[in-house]
N, C-alpha and C positions, 0 to 999 in steps of 0.2 A: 359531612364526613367527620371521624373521631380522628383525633391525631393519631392514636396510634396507625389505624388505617393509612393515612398520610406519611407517615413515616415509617410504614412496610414498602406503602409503592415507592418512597424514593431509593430506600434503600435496594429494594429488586430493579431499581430502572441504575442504576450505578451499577452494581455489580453484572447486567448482563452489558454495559459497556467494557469494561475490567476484562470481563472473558472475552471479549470480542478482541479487544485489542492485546492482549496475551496470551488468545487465544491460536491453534492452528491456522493455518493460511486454509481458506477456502476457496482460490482464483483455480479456476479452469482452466490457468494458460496449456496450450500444445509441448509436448518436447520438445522443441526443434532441435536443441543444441547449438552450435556455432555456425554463422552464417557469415559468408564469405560475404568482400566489400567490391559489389560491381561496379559500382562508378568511376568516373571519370576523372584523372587528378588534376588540378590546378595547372595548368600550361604556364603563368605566368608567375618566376621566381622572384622571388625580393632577394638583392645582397642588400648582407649584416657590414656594413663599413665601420 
């Protein structure tokens, strides 16, 4: 390989890190919005003396 060759591919493997991380969010998460907390609370209080 010729350097310059070499120092295209590192520069395009950088830069499509660069866009990726300031890039758009591409996660799939669902809407859900707010989700109520069903569990169970602690039965047992500590006193703060």
């Amino acid at each position: 390989m010729s350097i310059p060759r070499i120092i295209d591919n590192v520069i395009q493997y950088v830069s499509g890190a660069v866009s990726r991380i300031f890039g758009p969010s591409d996660d799939a998460y669902p809407n859900t919005g707010v989700q109520p907390f069903e569990g169970e609370p602690n039965r047992k209080t500590r006193s703060m003396d």
